[in-house]
N, C-alpha and C positions, 0 to 999 in steps of 0.2 A: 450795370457797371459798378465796382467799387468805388467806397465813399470813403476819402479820409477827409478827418476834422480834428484839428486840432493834434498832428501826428498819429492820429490813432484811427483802425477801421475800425467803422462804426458803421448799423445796421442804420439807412435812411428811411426815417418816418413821415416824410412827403413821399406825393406821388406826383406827378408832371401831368396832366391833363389837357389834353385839345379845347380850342374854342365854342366847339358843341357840346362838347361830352357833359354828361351830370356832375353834378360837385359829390364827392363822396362824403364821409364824418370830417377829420381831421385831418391835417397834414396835405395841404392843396398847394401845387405851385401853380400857379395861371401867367398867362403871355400880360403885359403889357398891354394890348390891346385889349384882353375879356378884362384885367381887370377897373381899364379905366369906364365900358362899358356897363358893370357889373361894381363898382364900387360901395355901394352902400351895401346892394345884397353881401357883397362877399366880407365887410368888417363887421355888418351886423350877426354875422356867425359868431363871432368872439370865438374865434377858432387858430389854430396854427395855418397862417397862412403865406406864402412864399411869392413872388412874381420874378419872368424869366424876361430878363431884357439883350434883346439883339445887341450886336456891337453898335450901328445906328443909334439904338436908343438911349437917349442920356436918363440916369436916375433924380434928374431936376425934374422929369416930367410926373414925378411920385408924389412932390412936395412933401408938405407935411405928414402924408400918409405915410412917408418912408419910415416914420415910428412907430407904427402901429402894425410894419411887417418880422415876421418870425425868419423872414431868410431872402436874400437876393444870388439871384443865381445871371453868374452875366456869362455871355456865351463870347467863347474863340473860335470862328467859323476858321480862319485857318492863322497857322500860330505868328505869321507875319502882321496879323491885323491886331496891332496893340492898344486897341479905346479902352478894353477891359482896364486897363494897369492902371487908365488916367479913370472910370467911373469908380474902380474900387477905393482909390484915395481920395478921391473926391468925397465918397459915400462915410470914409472915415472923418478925414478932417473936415471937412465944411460943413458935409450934413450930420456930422454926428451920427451919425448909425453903428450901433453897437449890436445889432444881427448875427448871425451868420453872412458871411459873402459867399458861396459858392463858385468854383472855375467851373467850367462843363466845354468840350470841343476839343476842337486841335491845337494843344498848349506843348513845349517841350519841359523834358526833363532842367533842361540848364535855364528853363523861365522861373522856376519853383520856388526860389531865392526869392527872386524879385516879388514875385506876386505875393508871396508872404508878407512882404516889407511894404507893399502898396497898401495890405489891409485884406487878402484872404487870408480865410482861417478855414477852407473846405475844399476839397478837389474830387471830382469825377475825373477818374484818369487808368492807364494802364502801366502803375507803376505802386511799388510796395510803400509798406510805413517806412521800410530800412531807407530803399532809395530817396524816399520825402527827409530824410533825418538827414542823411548822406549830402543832397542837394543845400539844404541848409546849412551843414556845417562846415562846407567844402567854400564859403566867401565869410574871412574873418573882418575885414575890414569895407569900407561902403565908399564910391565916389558920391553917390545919386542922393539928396535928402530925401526921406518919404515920408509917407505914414508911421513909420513904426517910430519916429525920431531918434534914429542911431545918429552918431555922430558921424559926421563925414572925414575923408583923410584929410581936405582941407584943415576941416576943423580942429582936429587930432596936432597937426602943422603948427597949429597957430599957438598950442597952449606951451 
């Protein structure tokens, strides 16, 4: 599946791996589950390393480990099920995570905006860099405060 990051395709240097499978050299995303199982083996790699969290699973259960990850990949089983929106700003402002976020699942086109301003900066999806540009550039003004701290129209209102 194509990866954009940061408006642009880009070749992805993880690989996603099952809960049995071998760890390969570099560039490992693991479930949440192997890597709370597997935690010391997998940071004592000092390796690029990524974990995939269900909508379910909140990224407080990373703790402190959430700094020492090279990428968070959160999944939208289907594009109604919005946890994604609230762990990726979460994962910015509170825990400070300055990663990668990756979308992965069934997200739409007219979500694109939004999740940019929650705090992705990566998408697995079936849509271009043009339309990712298009998607962003198509909402000048913001109701929602997020992550990115745009100012809101309230705000805009008030000055």
């Amino acid at each position: 599946m194509p990866l954009i990051k940061n408006g642009e395709g880009i070749e992805d240097h993880f690989v996603t791996i099952t809960d049995d499978a071998p760890l390969p050299i570099n560039g490992t995303i693991v479930s949440l589950t192997r890597f709370k199982a597997e935690r010391d083996t997998l940071l004592a790699r000092n390796a690029p390393l990524g974990v995939r969290l269900k909508s379910a699973e909140s990224p407080e259960e990373l703790g402190e480990d959430v700094h020492r990850l090279s990428l968070i990949v959160l999944e939208f089983p289907i594009f109604r099920d919005g946890r994604a929106f609230s762990w990726a700003r979460m994962l910015r402002t509170r825990m400070g995570f300055t990663g990668e976020i990756r979308a992965t699942g069934h997200f739409l086109y007219d979500q694109l905006a939004f999740m940019t301003r929650t705090g992705f900066d990566a998408f697995e999806g079936d849509f271009t860099e043009a339309q990712l540009a298009r998607a962003l550039a198509e909402m000048t003004n913001v109701y929602q405060p997020s992550a990115d701290r745009r100012r809101t129209i309230r705000e805009l209102r008030a000055v």
